[in-house]
C-alpha positions in Angstrom: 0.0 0.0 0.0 1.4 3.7 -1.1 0.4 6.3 1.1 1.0 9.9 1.3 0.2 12.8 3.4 -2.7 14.7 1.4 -3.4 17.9 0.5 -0.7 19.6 -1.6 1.1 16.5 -1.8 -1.3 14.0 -3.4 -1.0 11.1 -6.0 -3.4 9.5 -7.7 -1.7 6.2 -7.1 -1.5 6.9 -3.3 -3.9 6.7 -0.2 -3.8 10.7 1.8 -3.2 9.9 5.6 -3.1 13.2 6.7 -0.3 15.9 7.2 1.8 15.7 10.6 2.7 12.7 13.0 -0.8 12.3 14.8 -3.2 12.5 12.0 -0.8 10.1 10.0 -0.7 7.4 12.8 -4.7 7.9 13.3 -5.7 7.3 9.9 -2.7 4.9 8.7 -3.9 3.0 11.7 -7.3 2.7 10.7 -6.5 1.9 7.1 -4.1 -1.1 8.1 -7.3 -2.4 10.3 -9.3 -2.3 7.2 -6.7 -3.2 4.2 -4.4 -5.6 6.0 -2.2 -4.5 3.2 1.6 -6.7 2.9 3.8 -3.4 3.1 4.0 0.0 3.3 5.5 2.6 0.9 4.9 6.3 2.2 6.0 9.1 -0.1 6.8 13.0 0.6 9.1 15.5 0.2 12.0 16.0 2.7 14.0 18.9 4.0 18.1 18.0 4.2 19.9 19.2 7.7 23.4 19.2 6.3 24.1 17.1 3.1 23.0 15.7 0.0 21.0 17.2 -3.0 18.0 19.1 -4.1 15.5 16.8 -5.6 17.2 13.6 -5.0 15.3 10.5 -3.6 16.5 8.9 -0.6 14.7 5.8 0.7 14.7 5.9 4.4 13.9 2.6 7.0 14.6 4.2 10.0 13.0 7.4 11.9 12.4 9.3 15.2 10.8 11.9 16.5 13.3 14.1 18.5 12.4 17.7 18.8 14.4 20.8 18.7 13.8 21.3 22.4 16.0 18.3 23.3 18.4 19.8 20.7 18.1 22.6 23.0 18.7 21.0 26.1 14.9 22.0 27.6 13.3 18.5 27.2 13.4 14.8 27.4 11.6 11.5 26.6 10.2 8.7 27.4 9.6 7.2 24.4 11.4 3.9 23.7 14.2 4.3 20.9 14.8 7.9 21.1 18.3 7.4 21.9 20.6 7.9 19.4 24.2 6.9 20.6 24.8 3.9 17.8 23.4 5.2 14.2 25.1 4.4 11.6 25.8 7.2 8.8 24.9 4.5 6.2 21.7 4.9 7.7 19.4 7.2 6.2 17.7 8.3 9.6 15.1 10.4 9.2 13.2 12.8 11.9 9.6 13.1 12.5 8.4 16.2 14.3 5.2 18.5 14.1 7.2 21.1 12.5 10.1 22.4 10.4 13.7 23.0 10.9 14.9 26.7 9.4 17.4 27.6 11.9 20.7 26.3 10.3 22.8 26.0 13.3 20.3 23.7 14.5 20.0 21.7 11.6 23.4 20.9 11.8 22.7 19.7 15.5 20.1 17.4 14.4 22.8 15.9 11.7 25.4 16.1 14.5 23.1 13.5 16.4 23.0 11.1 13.2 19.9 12.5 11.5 19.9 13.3 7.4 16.8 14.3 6.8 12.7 15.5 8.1 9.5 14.6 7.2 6.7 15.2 9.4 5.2 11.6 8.7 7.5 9.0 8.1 8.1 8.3 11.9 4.2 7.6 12.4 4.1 5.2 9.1 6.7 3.5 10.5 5.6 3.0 14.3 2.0 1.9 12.6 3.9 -0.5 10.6 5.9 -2.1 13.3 2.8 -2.3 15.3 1.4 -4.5 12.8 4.7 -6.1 11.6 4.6 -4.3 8.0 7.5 -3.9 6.6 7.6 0.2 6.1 9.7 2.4 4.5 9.8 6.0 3.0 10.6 7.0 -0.2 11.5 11.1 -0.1 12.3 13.8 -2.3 14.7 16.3 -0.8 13.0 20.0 -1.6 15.1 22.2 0.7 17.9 22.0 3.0 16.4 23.0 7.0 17.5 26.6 7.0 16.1 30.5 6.6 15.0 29.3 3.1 13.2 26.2 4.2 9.6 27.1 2.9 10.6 29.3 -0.1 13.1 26.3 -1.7 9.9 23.9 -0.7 7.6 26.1 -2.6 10.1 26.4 -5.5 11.0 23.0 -5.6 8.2 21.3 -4.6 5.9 20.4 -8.5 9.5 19.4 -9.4 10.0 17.0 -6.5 6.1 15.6 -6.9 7.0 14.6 -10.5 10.2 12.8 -9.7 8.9 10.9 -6.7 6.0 10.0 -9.5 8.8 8.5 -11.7 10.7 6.7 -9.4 7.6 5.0 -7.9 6.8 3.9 -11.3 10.7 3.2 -12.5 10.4 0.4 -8.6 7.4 -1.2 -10.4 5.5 0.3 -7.5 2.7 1.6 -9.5 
């Protein structure tokens, strides 16, 4: 099953679950329930916090939610695998959070702790899928690097970024 967030970032070959890390888990959630499907695919743009390139695709497996007040020294939590001590940099570990990175200097924190990349969703598809043993896994075009740009490069970039995620679904035999 191919899923996406909704709203400006819809496919016709993919089911909207809703923009941000609750509404994603709620209705992913209720999708598996009904669908039982064998695997999830979830597709989106990304925002880079130190390297790579504009409107590559990176496939990530693995994803937390850490926030910038942690970054910041002002938080903690409880949540089970939020530590991030033994991440490999082969690892394309993405971050989940309810909003966007566009303070460079922190961005390069969040890289600092082993993170490449954010999506606001991918860390919900893939706690829904574990809960359900589903093998899960994003597939993300990069529209911005996580700085004072963030929105206008995502704006710029982001019909471009739609089209090439389209293509490489199809070029997997995905669609």
């Amino acid at each position: 099953m191919i899923v996406c967030a909704g709203e400006c970032e819809s496919f016709s070959f993919a089911t909207p679950i809703g923009i941000g890390l609750v509404n994603a888990a709620i209705n992913l959630t209720k999708l598996v329930l009904t669908n039982k499907p064998k695997e999830l695919v979830f597709i989106g743009t990304a925002g880079l916090y130190k390297s790579g390139k504009i409107l590559e695709i990176y496939e990530s497996f693995e994803a937390r939610n850490l926030e910038i007040s942690k970054i910041l020294g002002f938080s903690y939590s409880p949540l089970q695998g939020q530590n991030l001590t033994n991440v490999s940099r082969e690892t394309i570990l993405t971050n989940s959070s309810n909003f966007i990175t566009t303070n460079k200097e922190l961005a390069h924190k969040f890289y600092d702790f082993g993170f490449f990349m954010e999506n606001m969703e991918l860390y919900s598809i893939l706690e829904v899928g574990k809960k359900f043993e589903i093998p899960s896994y994003g597939i993300l075009c990069a529209t911005n690097f996580c700085d004072e740009n963030a929105h206008a490069d995502f704006i710029k970039n982001h019909n471009d970024a739609k089209k090439r995620l389209e293509e490489y679904v199809k070029s997997k035999g995905l669609i």
